[in-house]
C-alpha positions, -999 to +999 in steps of 0.1 A: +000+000+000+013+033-010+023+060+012-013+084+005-029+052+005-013+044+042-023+082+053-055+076+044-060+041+062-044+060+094-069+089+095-096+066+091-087+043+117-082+074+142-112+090+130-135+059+137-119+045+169-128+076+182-159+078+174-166+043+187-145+051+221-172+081+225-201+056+223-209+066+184-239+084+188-255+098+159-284+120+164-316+100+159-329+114+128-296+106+108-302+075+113-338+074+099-322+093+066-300+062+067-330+037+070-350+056+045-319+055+016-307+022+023-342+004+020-341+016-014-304+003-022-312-027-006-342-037-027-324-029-058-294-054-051-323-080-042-343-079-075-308-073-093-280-102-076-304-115-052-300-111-012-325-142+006-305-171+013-266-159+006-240-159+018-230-118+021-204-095+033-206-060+045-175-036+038-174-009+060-198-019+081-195+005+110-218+001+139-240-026+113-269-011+127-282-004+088-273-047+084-308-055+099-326-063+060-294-088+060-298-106+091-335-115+082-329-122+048-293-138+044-283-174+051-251-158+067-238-119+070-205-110+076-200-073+082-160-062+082-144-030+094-114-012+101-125+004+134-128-029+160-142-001+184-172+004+159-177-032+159-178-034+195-208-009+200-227-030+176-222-057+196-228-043+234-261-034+221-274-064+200-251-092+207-243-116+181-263-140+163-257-177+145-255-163+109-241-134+118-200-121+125-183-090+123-145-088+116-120-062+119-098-059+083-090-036+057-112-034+023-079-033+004-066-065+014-098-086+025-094-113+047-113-143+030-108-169+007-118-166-033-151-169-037-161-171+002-198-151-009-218-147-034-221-110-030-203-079-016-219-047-008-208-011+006-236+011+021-216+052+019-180+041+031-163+033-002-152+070-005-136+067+027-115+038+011-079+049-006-081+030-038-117+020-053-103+007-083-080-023-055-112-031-035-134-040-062-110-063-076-105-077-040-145-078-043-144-097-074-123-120-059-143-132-028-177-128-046-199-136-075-213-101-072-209-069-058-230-035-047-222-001-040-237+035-030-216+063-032-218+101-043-221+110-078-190+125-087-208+139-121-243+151-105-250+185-106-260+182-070-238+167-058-212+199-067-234+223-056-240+205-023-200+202-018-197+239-026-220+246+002-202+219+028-168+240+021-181+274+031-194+261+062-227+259+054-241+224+072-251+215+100-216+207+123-233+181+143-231+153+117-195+160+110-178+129+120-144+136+119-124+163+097-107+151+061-093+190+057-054+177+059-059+141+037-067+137+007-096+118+003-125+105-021-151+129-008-161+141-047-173+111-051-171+085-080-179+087-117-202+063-131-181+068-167-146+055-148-166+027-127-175+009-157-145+017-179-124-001-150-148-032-149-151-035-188-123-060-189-131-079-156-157-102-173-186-088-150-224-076-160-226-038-146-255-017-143-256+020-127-286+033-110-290+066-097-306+075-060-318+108-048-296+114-019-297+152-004-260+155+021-268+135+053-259+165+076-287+183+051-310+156+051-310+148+089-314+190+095-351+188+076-360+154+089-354+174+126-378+200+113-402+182+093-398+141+088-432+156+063-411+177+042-385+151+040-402+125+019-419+150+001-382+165-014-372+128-013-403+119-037-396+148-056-356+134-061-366+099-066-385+113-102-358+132-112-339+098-111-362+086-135-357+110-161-332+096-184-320+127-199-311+144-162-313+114-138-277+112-134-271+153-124-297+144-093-286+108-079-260+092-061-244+062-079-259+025-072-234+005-090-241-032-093-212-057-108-218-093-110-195-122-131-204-133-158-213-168-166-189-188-181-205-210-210-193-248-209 
């Protein structure tokens, strides 16, 4: 791992132990922003890889409180992160469970054996990660299939919303830890460069676009108005269904799996 790469890793590992040491409280509507975008990503990987009854794995799983559509639906659920202390809080308050097993290791260099799942999914920490391009091959590697939801680094939105985070303009409480002196993948990813990289790895790829307002802007109107919230969230959703601006409104839902091999 290169030297950015390790600088990176370090201020992620710092950044989360410390939020785990300090209990890892969000405030309460964040995490009903989170519930409300992940139940959409989640049903899309179900009707697109297929989620009841595999075997899946959870990269940057964090406090795996967003893991509980997996632990109904999955025949086993491993959720993986760097932080052990985020791990920890998951399990002080839920326990653990037969098909269920959080592990500390890095995205980069995953800790399994080829083909250990059938799929791979990242829920929002893949930008934290220093190399995309290294953990989906590692993803490729340990599963038939893989998902992720990241920013949009092409959406028109998405920009603005940035512009607005660097003059100060969000809410501080939902800062989690400050990225100001390492360089980081906080613009997001392009859906253009995603499937460029995976046209020669022999995989099926399909890009969908989710309405996703900034989660320190998003958890702010939930606070106000949970009302208001769905109704700019309904509002986003059909802009993601124009085809002509769709991709200037969502965040990217990028779904990879292998190919077939024909005998």
């Amino acid at each position: 791992m290169s030297s950015p790469d390790l600088i990176v890793k370090k201020a992620n590992l710092e950044a989360y132990n410390n939020l785990g040491a300090s209990g890892g409280k969000k405030e309460a509507f964040w995490s009903k922003v989170e519930d409300f975008n992940y139940c959409i990503a989640y049903s899309l990987v179900e009707k697109q890889v297929g989620i009841k009854d595999k075997c899946v794995c959870e990269l940057g799983a964090g406090t795996a409180a967003h893991l509980k559509w997996y632990k109904r639906d999955c025949r086993e659920i491993v959720g993986l992160d760097i932080s052990r202390q985020m791990l920890n809080l998951y399990l002080k308050t839920e326990g653990n469970s037969p098909n269920f097993n959080l592990i500390t290791g890095d995205a980069l260099t995953l800790p399994f054996k080829s083909d250990a799942f059938d799929v791979v999914t990242i829920y929002q920490s893949a930008h934290h990660f220093p190399n995309i391009y290294t953990c989906m091959d590692e993803m490729l590697r340990v599963a038939g299939a893989f998902a992720f939801l990241e920013p949009n680094k092409d959406s028109s939105l998405h920009r603005l919303t940035e512009w607005l985070h660097e003059r100060g303009m969000f809410d501080k409480r939902f800062e989690v830890h400050n990225y100001r002196t390492v360089e980081y993948n906080r613009s997001g990813f392009s859906a253009l460069q995603i499937k460029y990289f995976l046209k020669k790895k022999n995989v099926d790829v399909k890009v969908y676009y989710i309405f996703q307002l900034p989660r320190e802007v998003s958890a702010s109107i939930m606070r106000k108005s949970p009302f208001l919230f769905r109704i700019l969230n309904l509002f986003g959703q059909a802009f993601t269904h124009i085809p002509l601006v769709k991709s200037q409104f969502g965040s990217l839902l990028v779904i990879a799996q292998k190919e077939k091999e024909i005998a």
